[in-house]
Backbone as XML, in Angstrom:
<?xml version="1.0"?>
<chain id="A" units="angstrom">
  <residue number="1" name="UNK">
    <atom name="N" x="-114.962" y="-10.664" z="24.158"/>
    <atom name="CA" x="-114.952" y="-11.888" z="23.382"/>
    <atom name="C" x="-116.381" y="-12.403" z="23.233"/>
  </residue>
  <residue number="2" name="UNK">
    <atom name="N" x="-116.301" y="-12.555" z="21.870"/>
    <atom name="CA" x="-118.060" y="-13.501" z="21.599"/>
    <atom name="C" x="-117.869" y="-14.584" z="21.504"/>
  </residue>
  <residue number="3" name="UNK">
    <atom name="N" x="-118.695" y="-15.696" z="22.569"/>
    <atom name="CA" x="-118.751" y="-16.893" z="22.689"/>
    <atom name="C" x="-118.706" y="-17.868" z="21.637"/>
  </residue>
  <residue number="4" name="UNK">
    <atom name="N" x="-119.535" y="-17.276" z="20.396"/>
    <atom name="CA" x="-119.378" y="-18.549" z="18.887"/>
    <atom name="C" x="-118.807" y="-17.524" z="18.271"/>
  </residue>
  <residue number="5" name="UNK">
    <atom name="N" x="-117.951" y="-16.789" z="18.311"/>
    <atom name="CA" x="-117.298" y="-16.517" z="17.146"/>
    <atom name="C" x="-115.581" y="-17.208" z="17.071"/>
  </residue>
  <residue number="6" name="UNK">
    <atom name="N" x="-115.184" y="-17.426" z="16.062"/>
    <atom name="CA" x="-114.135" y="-18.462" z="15.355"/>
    <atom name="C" x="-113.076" y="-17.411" z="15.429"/>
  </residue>
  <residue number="7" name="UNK">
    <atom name="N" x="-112.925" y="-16.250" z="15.598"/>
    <atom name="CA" x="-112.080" y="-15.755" z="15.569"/>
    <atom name="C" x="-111.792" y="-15.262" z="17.090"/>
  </residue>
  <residue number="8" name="UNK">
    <atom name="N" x="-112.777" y="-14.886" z="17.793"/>
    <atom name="CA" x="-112.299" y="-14.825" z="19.201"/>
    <atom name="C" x="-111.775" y="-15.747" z="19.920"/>
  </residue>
  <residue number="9" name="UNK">
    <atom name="N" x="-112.092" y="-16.744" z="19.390"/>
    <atom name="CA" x="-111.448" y="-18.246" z="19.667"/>
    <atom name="C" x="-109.935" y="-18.295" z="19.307"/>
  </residue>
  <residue number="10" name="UNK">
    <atom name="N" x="-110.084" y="-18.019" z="18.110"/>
    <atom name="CA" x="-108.283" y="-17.781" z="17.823"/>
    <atom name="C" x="-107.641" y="-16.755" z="18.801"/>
  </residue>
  <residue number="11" name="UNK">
    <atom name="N" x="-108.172" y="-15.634" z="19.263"/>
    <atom name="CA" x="-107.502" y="-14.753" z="19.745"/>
    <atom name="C" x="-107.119" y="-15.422" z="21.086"/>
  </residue>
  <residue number="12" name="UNK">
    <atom name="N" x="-107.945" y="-16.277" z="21.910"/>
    <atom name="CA" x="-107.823" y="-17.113" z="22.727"/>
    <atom name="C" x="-106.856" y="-17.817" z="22.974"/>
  </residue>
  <residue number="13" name="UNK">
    <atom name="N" x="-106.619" y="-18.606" z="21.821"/>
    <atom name="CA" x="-105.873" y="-19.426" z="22.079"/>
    <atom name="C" x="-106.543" y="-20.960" z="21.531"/>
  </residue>
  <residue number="14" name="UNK">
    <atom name="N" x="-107.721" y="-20.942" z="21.401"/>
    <atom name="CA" x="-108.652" y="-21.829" z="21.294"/>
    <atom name="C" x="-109.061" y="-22.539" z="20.441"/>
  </residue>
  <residue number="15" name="UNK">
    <atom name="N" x="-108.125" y="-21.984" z="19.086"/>
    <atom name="CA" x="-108.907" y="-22.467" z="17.615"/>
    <atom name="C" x="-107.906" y="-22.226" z="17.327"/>
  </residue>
  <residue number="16" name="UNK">
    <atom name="N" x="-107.134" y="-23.169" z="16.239"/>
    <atom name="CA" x="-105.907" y="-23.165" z="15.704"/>
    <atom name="C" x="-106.026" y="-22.040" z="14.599"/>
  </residue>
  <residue number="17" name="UNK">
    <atom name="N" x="-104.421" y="-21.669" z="14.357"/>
    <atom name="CA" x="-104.310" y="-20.129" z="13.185"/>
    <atom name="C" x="-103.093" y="-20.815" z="12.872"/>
  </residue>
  <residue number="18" name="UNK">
    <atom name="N" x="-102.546" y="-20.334" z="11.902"/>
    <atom name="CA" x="-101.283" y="-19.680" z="10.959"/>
    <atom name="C" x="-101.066" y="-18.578" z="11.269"/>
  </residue>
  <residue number="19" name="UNK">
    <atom name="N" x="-100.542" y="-17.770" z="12.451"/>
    <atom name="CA" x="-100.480" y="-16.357" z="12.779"/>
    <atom name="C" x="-99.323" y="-15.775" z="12.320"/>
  </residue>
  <residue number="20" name="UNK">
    <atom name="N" x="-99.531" y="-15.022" z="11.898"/>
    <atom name="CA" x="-98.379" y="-14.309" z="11.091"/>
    <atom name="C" x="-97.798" y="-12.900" z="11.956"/>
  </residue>
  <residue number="21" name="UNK">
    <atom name="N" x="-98.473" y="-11.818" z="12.678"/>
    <atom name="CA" x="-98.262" y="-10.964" z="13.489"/>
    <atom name="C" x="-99.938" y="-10.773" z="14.491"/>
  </residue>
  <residue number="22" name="UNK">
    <atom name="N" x="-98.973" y="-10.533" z="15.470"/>
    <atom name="CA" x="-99.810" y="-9.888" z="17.086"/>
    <atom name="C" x="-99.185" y="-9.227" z="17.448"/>
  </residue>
  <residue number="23" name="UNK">
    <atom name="N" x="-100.234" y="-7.972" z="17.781"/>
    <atom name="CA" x="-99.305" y="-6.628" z="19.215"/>
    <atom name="C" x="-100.735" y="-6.844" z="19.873"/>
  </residue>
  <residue number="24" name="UNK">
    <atom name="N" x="-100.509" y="-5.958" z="20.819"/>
    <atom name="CA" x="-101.475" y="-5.553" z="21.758"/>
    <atom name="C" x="-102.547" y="-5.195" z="21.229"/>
  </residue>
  <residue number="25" name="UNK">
    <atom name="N" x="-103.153" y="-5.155" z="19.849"/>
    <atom name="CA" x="-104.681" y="-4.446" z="19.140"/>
    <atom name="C" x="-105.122" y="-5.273" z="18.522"/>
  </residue>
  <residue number="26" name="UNK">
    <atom name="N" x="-104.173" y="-6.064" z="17.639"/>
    <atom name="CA" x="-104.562" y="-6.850" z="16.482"/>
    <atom name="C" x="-103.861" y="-8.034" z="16.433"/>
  </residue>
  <residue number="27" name="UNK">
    <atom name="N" x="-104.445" y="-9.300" z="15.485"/>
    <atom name="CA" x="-103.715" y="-10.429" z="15.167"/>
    <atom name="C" x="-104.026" y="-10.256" z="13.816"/>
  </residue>
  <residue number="28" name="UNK">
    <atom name="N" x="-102.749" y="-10.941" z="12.831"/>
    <atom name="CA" x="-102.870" y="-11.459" z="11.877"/>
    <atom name="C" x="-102.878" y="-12.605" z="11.657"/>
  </residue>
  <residue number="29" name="UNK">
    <atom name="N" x="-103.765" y="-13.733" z="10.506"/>
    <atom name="CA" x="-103.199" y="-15.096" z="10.599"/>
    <atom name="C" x="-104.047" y="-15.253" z="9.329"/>
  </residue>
  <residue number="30" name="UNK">
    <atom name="N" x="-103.118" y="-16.228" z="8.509"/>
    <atom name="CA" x="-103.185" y="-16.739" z="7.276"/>
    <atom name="C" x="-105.045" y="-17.440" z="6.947"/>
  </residue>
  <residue number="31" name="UNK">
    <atom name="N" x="-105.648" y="-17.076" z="5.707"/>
    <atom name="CA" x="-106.887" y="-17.473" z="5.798"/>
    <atom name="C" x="-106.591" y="-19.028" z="5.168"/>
  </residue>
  <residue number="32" name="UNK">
    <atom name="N" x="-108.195" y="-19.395" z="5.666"/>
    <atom name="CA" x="-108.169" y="-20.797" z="5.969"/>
    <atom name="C" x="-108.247" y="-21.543" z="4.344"/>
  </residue>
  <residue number="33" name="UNK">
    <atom name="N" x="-109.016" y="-20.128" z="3.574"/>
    <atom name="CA" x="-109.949" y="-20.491" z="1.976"/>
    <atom name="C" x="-108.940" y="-19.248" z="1.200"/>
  </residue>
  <residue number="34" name="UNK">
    <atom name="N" x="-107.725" y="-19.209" z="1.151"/>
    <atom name="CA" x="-107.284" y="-18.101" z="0.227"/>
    <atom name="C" x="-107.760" y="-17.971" z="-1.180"/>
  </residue>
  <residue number="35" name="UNK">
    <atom name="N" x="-107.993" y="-16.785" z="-1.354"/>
    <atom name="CA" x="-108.552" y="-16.283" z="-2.650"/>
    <atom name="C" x="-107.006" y="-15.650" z="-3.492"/>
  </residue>
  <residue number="36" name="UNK">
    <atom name="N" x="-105.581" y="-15.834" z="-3.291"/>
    <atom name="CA" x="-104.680" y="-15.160" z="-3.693"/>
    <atom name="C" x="-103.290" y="-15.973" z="-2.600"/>
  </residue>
  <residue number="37" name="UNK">
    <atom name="N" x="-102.317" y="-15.786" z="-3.600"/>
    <atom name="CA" x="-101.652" y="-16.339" z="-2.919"/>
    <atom name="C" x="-100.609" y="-15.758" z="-1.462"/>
  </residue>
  <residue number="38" name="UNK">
    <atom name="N" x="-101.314" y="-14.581" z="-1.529"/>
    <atom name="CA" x="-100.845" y="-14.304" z="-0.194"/>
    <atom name="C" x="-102.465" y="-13.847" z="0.252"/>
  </residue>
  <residue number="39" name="UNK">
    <atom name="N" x="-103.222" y="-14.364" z="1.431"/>
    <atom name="CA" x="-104.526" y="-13.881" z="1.588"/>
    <atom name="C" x="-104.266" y="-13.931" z="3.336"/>
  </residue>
  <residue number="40" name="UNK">
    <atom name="N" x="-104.157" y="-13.117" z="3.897"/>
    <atom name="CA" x="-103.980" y="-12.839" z="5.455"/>
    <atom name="C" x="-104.865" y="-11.974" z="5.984"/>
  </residue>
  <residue number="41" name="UNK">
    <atom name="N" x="-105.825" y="-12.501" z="7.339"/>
    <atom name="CA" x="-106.908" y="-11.549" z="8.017"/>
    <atom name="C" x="-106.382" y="-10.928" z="8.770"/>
  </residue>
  <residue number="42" name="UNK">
    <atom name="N" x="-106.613" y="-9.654" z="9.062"/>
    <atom name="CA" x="-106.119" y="-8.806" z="10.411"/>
    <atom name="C" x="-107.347" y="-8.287" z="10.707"/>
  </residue>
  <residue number="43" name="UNK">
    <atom name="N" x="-107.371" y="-8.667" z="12.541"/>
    <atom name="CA" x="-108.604" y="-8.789" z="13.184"/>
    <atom name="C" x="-108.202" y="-8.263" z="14.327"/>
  </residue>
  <residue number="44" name="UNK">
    <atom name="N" x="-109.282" y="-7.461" z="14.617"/>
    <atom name="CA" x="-108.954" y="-6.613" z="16.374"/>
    <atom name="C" x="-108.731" y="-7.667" z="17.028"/>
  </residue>
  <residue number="45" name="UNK">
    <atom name="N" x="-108.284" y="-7.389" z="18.316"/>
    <atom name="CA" x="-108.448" y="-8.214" z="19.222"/>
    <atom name="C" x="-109.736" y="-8.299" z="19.888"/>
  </residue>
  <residue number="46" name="UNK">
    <atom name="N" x="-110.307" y="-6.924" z="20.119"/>
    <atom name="CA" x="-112.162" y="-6.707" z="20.442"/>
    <atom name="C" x="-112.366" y="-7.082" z="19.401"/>
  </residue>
  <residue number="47" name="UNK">
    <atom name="N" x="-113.812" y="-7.696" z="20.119"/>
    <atom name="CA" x="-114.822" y="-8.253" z="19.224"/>
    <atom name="C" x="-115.661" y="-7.018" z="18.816"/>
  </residue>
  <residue number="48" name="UNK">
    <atom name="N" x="-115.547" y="-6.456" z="17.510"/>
    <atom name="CA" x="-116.473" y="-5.493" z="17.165"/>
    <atom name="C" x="-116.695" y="-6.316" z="15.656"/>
  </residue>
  <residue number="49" name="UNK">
    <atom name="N" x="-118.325" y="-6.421" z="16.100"/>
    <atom name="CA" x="-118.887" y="-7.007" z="14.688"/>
    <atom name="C" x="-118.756" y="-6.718" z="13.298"/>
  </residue>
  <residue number="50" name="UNK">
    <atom name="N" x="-118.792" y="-5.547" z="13.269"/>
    <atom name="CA" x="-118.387" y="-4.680" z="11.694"/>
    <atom name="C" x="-117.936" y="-3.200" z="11.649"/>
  </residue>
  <residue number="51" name="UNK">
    <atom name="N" x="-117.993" y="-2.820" z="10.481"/>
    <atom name="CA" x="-117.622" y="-1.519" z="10.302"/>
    <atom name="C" x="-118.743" y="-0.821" z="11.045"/>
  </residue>
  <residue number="52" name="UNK">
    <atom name="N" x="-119.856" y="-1.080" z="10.948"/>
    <atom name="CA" x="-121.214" y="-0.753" z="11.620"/>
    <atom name="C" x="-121.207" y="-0.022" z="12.723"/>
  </residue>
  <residue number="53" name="UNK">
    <atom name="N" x="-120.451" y="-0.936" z="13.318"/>
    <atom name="CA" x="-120.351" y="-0.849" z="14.702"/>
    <atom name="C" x="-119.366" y="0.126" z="15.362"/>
  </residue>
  <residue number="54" name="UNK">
    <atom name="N" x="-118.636" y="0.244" z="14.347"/>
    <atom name="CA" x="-117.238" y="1.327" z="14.889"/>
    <atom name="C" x="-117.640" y="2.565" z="15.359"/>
  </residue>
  <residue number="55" name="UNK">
    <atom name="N" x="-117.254" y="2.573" z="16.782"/>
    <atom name="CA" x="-117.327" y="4.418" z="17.401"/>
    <atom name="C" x="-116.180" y="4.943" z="17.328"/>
  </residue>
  <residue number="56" name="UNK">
    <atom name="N" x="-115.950" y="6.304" z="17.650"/>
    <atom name="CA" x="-115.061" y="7.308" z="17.559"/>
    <atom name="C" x="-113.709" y="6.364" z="18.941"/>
  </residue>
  <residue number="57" name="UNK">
    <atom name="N" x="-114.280" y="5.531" z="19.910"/>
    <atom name="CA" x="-113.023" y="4.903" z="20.754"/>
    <atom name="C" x="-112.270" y="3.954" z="19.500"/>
  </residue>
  <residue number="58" name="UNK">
    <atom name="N" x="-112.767" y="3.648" z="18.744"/>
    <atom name="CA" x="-112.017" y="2.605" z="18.042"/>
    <atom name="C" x="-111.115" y="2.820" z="16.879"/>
  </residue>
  <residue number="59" name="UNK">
    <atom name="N" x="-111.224" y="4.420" z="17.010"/>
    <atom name="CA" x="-110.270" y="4.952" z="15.912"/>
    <atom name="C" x="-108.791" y="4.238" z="15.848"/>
  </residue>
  <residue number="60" name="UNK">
    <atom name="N" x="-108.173" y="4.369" z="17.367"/>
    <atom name="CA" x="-106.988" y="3.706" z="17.335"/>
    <atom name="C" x="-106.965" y="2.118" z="16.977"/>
  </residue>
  <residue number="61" name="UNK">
    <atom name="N" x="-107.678" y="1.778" z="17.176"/>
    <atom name="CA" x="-107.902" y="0.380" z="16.920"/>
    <atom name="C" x="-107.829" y="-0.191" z="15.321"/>
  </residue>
  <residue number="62" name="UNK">
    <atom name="N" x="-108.692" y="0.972" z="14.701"/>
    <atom name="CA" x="-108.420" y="1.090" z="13.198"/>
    <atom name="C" x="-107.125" y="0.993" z="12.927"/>
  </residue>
  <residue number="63" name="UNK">
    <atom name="N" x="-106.561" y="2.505" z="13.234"/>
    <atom name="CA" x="-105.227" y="2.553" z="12.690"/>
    <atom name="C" x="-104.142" y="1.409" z="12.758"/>
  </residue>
  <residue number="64" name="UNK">
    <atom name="N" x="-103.956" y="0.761" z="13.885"/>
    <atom name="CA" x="-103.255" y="-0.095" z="14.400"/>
    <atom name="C" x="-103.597" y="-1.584" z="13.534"/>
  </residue>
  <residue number="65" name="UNK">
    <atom name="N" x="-104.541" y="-1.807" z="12.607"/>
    <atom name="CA" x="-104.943" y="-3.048" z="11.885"/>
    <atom name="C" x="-104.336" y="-2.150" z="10.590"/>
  </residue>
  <residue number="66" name="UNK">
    <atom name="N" x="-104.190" y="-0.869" z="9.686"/>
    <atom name="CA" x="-103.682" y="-0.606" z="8.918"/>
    <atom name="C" x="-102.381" y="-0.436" z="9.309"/>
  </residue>
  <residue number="67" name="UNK">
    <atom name="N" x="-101.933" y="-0.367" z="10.228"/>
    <atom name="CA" x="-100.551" y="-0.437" z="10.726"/>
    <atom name="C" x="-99.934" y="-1.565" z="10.727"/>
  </residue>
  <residue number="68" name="UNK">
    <atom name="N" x="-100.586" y="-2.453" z="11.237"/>
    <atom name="CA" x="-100.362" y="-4.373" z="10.749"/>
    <atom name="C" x="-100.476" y="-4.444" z="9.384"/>
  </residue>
  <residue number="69" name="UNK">
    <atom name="N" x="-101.104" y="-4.070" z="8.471"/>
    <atom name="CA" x="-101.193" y="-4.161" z="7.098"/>
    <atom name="C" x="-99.617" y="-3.620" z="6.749"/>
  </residue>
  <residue number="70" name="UNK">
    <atom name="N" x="-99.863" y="-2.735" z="6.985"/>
    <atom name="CA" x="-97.999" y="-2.169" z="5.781"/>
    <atom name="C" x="-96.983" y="-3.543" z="6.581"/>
  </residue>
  <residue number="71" name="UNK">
    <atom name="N" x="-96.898" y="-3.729" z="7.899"/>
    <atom name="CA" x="-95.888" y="-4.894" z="8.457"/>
    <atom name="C" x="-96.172" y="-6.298" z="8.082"/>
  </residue>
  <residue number="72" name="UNK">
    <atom name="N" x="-97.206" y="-6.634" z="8.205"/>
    <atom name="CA" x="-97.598" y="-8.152" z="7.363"/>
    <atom name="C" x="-97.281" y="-8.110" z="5.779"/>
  </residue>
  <residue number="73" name="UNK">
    <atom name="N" x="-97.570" y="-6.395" z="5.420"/>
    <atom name="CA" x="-97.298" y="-6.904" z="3.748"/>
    <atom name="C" x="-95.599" y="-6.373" z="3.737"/>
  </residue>
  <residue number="74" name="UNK">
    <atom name="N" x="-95.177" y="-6.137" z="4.355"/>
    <atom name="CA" x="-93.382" y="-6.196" z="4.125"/>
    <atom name="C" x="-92.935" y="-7.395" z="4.766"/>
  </residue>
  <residue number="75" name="UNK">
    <atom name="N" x="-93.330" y="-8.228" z="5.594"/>
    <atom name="CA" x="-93.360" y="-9.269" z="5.619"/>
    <atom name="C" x="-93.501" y="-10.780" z="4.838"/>
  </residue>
  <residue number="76" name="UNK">
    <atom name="N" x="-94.681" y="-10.051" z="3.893"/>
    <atom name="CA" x="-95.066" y="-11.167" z="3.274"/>
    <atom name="C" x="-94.431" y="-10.940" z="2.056"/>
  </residue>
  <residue number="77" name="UNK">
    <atom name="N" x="-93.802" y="-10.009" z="1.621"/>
    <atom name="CA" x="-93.084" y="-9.425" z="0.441"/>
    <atom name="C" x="-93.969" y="-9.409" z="-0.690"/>
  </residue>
  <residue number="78" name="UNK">
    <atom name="N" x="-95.238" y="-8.453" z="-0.094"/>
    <atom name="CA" x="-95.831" y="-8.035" z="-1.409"/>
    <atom name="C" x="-95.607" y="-6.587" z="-0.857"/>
  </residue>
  <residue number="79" name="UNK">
    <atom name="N" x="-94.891" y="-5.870" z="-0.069"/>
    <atom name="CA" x="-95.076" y="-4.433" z="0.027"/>
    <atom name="C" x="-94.589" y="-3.989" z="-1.156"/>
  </residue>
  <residue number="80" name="UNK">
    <atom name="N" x="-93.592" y="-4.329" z="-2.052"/>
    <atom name="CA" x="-93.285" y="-3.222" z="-3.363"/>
    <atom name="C" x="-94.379" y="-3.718" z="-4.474"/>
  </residue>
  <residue number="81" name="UNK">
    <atom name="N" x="-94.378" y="-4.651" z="-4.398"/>
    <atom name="CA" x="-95.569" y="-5.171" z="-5.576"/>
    <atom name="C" x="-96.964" y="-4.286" z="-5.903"/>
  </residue>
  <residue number="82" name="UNK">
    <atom name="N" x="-97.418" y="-4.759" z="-4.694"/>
    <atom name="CA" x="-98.789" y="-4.291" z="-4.194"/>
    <atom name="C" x="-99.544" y="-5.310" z="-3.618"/>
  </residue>
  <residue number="83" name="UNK">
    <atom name="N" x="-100.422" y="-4.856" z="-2.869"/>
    <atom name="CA" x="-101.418" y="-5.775" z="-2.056"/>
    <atom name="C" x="-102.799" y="-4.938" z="-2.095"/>
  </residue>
  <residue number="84" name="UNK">
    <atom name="N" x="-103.942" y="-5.188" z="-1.742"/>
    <atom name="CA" x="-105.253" y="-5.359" z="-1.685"/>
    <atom name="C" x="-105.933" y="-5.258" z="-0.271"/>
  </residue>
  <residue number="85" name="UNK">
    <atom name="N" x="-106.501" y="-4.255" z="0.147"/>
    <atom name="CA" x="-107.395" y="-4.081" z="1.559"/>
    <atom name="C" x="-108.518" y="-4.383" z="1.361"/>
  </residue>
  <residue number="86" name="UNK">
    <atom name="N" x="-109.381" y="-5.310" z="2.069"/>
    <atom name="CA" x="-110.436" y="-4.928" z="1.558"/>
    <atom name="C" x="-111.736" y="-5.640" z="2.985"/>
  </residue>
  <residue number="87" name="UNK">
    <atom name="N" x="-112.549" y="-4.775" z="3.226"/>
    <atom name="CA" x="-113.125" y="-4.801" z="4.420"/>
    <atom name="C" x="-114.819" y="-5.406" z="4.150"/>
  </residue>
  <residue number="88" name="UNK">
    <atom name="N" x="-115.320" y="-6.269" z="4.560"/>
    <atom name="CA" x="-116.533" y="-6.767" z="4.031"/>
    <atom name="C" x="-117.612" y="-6.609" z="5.367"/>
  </residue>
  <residue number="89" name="UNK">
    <atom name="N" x="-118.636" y="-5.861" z="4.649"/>
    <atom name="CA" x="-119.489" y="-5.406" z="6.233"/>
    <atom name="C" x="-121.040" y="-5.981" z="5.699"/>
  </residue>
  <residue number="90" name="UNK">
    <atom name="N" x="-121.271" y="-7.242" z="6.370"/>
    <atom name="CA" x="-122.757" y="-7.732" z="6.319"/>
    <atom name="C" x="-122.980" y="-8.641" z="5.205"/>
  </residue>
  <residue number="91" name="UNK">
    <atom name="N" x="-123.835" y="-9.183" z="5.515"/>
    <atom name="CA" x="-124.491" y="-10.114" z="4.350"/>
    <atom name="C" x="-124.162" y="-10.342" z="2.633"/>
  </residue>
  <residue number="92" name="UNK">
    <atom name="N" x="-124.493" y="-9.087" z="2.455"/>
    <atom name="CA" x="-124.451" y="-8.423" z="1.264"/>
    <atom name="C" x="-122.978" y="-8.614" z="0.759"/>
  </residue>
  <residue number="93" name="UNK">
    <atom name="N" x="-122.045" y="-8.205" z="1.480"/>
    <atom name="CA" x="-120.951" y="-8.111" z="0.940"/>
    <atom name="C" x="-120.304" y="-9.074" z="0.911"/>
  </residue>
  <residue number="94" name="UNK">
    <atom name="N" x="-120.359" y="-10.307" z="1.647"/>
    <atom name="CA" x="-119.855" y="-11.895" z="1.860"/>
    <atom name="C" x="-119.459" y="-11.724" z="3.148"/>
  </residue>
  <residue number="95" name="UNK">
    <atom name="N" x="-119.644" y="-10.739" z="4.227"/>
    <atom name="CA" x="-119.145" y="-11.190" z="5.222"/>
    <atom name="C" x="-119.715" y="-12.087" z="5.880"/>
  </residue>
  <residue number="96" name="UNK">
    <atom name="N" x="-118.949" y="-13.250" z="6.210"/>
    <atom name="CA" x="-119.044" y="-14.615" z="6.875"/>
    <atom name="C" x="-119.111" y="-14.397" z="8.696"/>
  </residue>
  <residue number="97" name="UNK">
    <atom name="N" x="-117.729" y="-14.256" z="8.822"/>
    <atom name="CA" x="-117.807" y="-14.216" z="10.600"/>
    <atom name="C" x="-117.601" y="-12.573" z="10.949"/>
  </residue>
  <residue number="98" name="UNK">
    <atom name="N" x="-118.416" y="-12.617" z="11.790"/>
    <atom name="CA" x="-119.336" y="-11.266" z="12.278"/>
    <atom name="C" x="-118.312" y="-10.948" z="13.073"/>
  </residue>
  <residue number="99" name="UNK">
    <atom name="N" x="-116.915" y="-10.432" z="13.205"/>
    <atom name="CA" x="-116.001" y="-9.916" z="13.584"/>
    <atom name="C" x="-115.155" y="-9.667" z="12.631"/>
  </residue>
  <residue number="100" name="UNK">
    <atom name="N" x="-114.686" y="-8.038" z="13.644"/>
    <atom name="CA" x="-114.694" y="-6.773" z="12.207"/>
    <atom name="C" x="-113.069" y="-7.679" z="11.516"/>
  </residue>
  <residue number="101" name="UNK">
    <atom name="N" x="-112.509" y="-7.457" z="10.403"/>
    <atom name="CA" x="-111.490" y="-7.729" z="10.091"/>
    <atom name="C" x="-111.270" y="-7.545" z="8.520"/>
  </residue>
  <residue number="102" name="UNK">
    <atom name="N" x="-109.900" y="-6.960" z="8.169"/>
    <atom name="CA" x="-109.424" y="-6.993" z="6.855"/>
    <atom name="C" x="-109.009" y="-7.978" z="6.351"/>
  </residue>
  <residue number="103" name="UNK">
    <atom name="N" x="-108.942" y="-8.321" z="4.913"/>
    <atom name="CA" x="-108.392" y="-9.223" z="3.913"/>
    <atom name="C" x="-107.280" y="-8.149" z="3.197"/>
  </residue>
  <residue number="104" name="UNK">
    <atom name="N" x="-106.092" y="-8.772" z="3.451"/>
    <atom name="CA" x="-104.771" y="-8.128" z="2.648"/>
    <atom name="C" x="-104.423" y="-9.456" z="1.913"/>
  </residue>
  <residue number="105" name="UNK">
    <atom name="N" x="-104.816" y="-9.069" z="0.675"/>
    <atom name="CA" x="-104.311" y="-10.298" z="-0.892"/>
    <atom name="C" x="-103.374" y="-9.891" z="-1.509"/>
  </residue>
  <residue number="106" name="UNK">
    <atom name="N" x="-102.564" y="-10.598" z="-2.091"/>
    <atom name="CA" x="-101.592" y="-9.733" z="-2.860"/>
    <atom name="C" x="-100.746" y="-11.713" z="-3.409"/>
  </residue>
  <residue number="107" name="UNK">
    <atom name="N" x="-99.405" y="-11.184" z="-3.861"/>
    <atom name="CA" x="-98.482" y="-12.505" z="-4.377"/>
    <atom name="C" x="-98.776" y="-12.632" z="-5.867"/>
  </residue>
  <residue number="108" name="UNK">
    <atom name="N" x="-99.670" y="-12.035" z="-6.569"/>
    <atom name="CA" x="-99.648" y="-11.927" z="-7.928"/>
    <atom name="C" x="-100.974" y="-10.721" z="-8.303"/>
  </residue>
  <residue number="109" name="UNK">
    <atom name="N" x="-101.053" y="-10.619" z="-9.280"/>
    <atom name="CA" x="-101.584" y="-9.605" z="-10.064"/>
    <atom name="C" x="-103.200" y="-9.761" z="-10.351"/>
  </residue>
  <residue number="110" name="UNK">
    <atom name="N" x="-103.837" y="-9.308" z="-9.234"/>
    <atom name="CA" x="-105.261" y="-9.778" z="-8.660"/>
    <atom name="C" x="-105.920" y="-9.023" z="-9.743"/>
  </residue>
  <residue number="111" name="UNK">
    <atom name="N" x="-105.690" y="-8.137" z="-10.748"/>
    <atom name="CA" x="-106.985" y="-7.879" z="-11.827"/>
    <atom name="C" x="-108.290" y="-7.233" z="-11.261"/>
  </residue>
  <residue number="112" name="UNK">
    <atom name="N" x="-109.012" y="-6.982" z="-12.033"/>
    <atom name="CA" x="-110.267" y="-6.270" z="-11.289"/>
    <atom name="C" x="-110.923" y="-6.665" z="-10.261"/>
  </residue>
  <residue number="113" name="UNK">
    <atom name="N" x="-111.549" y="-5.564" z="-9.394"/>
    <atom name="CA" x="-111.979" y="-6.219" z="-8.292"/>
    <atom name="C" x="-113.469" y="-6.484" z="-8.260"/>
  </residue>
  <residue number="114" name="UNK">
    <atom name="N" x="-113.574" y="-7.645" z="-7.821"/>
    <atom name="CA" x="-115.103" y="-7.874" z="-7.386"/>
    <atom name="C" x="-115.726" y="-8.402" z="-8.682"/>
  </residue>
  <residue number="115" name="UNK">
    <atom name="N" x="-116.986" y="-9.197" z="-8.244"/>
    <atom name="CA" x="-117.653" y="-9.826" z="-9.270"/>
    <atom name="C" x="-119.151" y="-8.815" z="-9.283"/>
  </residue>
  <residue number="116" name="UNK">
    <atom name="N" x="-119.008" y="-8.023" z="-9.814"/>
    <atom name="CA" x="-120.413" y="-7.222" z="-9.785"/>
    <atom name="C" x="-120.782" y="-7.633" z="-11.204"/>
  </residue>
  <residue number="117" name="UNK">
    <atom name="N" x="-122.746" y="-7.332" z="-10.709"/>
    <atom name="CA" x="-123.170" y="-7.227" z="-10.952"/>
    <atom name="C" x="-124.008" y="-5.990" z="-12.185"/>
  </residue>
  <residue number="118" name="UNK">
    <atom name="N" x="-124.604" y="-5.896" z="-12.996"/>
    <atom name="CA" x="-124.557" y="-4.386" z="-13.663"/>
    <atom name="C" x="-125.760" y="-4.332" z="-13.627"/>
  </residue>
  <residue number="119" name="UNK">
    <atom name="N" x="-126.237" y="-3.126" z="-12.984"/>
    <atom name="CA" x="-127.618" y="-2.769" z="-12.779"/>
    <atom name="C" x="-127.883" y="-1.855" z="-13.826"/>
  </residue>
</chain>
């Protein structure tokens, strides 16, 4: 656990969530700023800062947050629809809090992704 991070805090107990699923690897819980009307984080329970950071021990750890993904999104009843993974690593990409975690969006028809830029 990292001392200022907002999400180890949740895992705690410490910082209020909307939790939607926990096992033993991962939590899910409803984001605070949804971009979609279903917008849910799934976050290790280790604190691993980013994709960056991932070693070959954390493989299972992976799987088990895409494993929460298919159950949060049959849950949230966008599994036949479709839903949206999408993993943000560093600055650059908007990641905000420096613990690793997915965004699963879905509840309507999210259109192209990303606001790029054209070089």
């Amino acid at each position: 656990m990292a001392r200022d991070c907002i999400f180890c805090g949740i895992i705690a107990g410490e910082a209020p969530a909307d939790v939607v699923y926990r096992d033993d690897a991962v939590i899910a819980f409803k984001d605070i700023m949804p971009r979609a009307p279903v917008h849910i984080l799934i976050v290790p329970l280790e604190h691993i800062p980013s994709v960056n950071d991932l070693e070959e021990r954390h493989a299972e750890t992976v799987w088990r947050m895409f494993r929460a993904a298919q159950t949060v999104a049959e849950k949230q009843g966008v599994k036949s629809t479709g839903y949206r993974l999408v993993i943000n690593t560093g600055p650059d990409s908007g990641q905000v809090v420096f613990h690793l975690h997915m965004h699963l969006l879905g509840g309507a028809p999210l259109g192209p992704f990303g606001a790029y830029r054209r070089v």
